[in-house]
C-alpha positions in Angstrom: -8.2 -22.9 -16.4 -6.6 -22.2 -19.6 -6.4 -18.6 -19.8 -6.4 -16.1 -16.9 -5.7 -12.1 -16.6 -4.4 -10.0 -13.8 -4.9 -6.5 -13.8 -3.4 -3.9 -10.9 -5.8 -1.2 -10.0 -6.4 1.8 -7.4 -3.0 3.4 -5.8 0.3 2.1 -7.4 2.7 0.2 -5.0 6.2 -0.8 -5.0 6.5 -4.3 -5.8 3.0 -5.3 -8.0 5.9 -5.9 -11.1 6.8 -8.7 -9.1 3.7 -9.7 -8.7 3.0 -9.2 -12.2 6.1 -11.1 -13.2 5.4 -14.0 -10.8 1.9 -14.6 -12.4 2.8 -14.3 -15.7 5.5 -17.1 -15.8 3.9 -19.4 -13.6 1.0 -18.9 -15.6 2.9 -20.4 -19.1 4.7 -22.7 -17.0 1.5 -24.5 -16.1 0.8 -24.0 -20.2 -2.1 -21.3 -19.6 -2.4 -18.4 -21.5 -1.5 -15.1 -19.9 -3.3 -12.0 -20.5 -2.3 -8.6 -18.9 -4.8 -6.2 -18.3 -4.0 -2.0 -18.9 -5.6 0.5 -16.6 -7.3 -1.9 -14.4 -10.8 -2.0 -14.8 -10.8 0.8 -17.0 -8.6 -1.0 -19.0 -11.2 -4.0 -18.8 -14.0 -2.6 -19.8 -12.4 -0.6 -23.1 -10.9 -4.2 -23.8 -6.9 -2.9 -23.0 -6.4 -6.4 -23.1 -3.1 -8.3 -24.6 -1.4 -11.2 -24.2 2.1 -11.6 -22.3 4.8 -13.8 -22.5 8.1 -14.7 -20.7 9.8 -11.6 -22.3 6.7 -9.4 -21.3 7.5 -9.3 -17.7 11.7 -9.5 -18.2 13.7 -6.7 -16.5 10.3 -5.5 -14.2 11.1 -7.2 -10.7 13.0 -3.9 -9.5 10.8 -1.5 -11.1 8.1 0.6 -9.0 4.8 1.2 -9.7 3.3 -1.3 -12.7 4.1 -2.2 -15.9 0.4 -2.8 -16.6 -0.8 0.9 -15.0 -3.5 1.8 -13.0 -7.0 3.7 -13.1 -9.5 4.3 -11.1 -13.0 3.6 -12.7 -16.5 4.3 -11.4 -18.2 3.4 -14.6 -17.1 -0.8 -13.5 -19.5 0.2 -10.1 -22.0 -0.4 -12.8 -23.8 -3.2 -13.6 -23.4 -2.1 -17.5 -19.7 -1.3 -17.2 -19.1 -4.9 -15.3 -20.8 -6.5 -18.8 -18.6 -4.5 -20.8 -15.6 -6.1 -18.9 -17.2 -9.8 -19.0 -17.6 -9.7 -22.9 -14.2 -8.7 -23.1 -13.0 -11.6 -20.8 -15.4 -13.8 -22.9 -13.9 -12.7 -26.2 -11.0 -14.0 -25.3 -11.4 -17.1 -23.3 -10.6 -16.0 -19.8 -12.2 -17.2 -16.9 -9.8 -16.2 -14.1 -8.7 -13.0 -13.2 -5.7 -11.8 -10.5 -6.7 -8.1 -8.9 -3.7 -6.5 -7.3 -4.6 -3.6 -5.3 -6.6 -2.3 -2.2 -10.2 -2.8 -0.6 -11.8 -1.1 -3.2 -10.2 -3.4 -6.2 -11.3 -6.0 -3.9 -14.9 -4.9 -4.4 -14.1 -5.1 -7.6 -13.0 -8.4 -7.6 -16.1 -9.8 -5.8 -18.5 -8.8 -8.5 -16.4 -10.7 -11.2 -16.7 -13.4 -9.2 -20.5 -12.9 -8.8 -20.4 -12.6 -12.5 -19.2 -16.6 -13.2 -15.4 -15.4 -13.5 -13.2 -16.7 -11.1 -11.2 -13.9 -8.9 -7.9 -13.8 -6.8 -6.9 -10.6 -4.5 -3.8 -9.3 -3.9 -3.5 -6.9 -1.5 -1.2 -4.2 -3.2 -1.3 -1.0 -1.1 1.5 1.2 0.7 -1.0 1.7 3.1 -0.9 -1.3 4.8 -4.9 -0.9 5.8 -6.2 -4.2 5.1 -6.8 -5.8 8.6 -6.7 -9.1 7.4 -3.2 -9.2 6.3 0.0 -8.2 8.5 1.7 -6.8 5.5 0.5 -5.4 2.0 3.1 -5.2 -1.1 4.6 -1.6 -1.0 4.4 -0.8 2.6 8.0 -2.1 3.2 8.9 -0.1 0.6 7.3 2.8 1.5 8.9 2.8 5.3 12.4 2.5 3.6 11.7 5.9 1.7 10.0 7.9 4.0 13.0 6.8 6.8 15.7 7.6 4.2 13.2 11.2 4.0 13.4 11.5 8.0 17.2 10.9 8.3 17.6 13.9 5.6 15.3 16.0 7.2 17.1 15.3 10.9 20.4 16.0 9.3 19.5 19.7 8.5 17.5 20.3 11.7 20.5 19.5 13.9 21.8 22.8 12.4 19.3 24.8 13.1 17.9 24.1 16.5 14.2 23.2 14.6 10.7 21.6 15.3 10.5 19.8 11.8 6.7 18.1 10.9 6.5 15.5 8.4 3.3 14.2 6.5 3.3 11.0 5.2 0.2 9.2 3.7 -2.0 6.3 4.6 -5.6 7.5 4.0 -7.0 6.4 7.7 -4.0 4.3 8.6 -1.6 5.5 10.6 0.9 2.5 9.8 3.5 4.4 8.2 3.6 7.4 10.4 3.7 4.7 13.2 6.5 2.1 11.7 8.7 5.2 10.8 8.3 7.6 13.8 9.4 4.5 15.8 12.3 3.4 13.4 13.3 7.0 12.5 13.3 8.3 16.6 10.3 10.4 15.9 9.7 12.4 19.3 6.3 12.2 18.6 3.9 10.3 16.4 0.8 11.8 15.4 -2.1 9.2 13.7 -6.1 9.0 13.3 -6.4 5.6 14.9 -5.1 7.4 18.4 -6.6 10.5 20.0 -3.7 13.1 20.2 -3.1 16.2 22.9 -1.6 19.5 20.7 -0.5 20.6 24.3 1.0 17.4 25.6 3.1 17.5 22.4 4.0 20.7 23.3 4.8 19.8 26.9 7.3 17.3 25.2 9.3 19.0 22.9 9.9 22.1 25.8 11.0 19.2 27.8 13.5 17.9 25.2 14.5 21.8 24.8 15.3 22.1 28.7 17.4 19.0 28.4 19.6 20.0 25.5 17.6 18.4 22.3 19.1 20.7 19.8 15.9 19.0 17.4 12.6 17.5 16.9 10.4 15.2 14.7 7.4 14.8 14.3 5.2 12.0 11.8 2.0 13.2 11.0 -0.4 10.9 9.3 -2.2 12.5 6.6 -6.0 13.6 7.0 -5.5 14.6 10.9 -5.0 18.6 9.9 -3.5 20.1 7.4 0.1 19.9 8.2 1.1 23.4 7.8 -1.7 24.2 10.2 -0.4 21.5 12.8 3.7 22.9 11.8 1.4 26.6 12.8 0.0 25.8 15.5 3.1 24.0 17.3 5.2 27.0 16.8 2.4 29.4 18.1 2.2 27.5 21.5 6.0 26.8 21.6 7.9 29.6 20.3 10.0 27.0 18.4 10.7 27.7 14.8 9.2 24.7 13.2 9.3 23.4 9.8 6.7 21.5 7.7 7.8 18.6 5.1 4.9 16.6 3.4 6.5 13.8 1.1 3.7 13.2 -0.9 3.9 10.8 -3.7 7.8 10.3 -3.4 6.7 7.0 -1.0 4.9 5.2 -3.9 7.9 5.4 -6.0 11.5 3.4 -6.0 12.4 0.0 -6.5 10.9 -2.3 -4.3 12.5 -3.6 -1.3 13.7 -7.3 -1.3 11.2 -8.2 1.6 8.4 -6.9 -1.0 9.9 -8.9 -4.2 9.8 -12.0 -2.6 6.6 -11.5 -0.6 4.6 -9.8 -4.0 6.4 -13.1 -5.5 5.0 -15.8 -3.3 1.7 -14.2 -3.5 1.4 -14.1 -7.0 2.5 -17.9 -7.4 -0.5 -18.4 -4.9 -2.8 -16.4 -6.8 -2.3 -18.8 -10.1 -2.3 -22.1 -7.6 -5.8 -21.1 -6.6 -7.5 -20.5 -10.2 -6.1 -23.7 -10.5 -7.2 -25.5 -8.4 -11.0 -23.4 -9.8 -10.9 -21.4 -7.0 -12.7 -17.6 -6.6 -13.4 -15.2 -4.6 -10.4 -15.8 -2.5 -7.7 -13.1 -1.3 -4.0 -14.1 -0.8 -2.8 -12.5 3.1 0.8 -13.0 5.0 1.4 -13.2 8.4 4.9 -12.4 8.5 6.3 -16.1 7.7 3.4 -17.8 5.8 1.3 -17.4 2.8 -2.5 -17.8 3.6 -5.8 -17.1 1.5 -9.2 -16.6 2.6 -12.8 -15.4 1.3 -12.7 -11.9 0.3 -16.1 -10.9 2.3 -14.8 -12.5 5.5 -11.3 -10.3 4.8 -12.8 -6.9 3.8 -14.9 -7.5 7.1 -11.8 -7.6 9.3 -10.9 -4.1 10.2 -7.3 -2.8 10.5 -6.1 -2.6 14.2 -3.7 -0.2 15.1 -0.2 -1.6 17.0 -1.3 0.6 20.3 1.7 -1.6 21.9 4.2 0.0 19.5 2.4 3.4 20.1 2.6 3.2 23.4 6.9 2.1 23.1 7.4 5.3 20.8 6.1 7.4 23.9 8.5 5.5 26.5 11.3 5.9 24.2 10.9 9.7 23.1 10.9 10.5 26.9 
């Protein structure tokens, strides 16, 4: 390997700068050239190509979202787009190329790889909806700000004696509704993996009522209803005034947590060991302690499974 890329594409996450960074100057370090991609795939195929160096990625490790952007780009789900991008990786001698990003990036990386160009995953989602890794980069992050959100919106519905919903994302992971209902005392948590009872819910909070609960919260995973609905629909079959908070895209944002620096760090610094040691089609995973790789089609196959045990210790302790 003497020159390789990386590019970050699909959602934006909290910590892919140290990713970025991680790559870039163990990349010179092993005297490779270093090429940073813009727009990801996008980016590829118009040739938003340049090359970095140690000052490129200085000042970036605490800095959300990336340095190098993000698009998303249906015309690379062609097989003329993906020649665009492989004369551009040609033109300038690269023959290894770093994706940071989700399952579709992923897919992405697989037909480089199909291509002759040798491709690394890094699994770069808040979502955390990969089910071959236990953590993605962002997702620690994204707990921290949507708790921070929780402990706000519980300090104003103490006052007012309120039912208060809050959305938070994930596509069809319900991993940070689940993490922060459980971390945040959430009296109920509300995701697509588990089937949920509207009345049982209900049945709850009237119970907390009868015993003094002055309050209530409830996580909602996006995609279930539409939140206002849900806020609607609680109210109507309660009588309790209830409130409806959907965060949005404030849980991609913020400097990254120090568990996702140092994790986004090791991965990246794995990423580069494996192009050199001509590796491809590989993705980079952590299990909570190690840093592990594995073949991209046996990881996309693996399907996310839900924590029912932590579920299931939300419910005990929101009696």
């Amino acid at each position: 390997m003497k020159a390789i890329a990386v590019l970050t594409s699909g959602g934006d996450a909290p910590g892919m700068n140290a990713a970025v960074r991680a790559i870039v100057r163990k990349a010179i370090y092993h005297g490779m050239k270093i090429y940073g991609i813009e727009d990801g795939y996008q980016g590829l195929i118009e040739d938003h190509i340049k090359e970095m160096d140690l000052a490129s990625v200085g000042d970036i490790i605490h800095r959300g979202g990336t340095v190098l952007r993000s698009a998303r780009c249906l015309e690379f789900k062609t097989v003329e787009g993906r020649e665009k991008g492989i004369k551009n990786l040609e033109k300038y001698g690269i023959n290894g190329v770093i994706v940071i990003g989700g399952d579709g990036s992923f897919a992405g990386a697989q037909k480089l790889a199909e291509m002759g160009i040798n491709a690394i995953g890094i699994p770069g989602t808040i979502d955390n909806d990969l089910g071959y890794t236990k953590y993605t980069i962002g997702f620690d992050t994204a707990l921290n700000t949507v708790l921070d959100a929780v402990s706000r919106v519980r300090d104003t519905s103490s006052s007012h004696n309120r039912v208060n919903v809050i959305e938070v994302m994930g596509r069809n992971c319900g991993d940070i509704a689940l993490f922060t209902g459980i971390a945040g005392g959430a009296e109920s948590i509300v995701i697509p993996e588990i089937k949920f009872d509207i009345d049982h819910i209900c049945e709850r909070l009237l119970h907390g009522v009868k015993r003094g609960k002055r309050h209530s919260i409830i996580m909602l995973a996006e995609g279930i209803m539409e939140a206002k609905k849900f806020g609607e629909a609680l109210e109507a079959r309660t009588g309790l005034e209830t409130r409806v908070t959907i965060l949005g895209h404030t849980q991609r944002g913020g400097s990254p947590t120090a568990f996702d620096r140092v994790m986004a760090t090791r991965m990246g610094a794995a990423a580069v060991d494996l192009l050199m040691a001509d590796e491809s089609n590989r993705v980079i995973g952590y299990d909570g302690a190690e840093i592990y790789d594995m073949d991209i089609h046996e990881a996309l196959a693996i399907k996310h499974q839900t924590r029912e045990d932590l579920y299931e210790l939300a419910k005990i302790l929101a009696i």
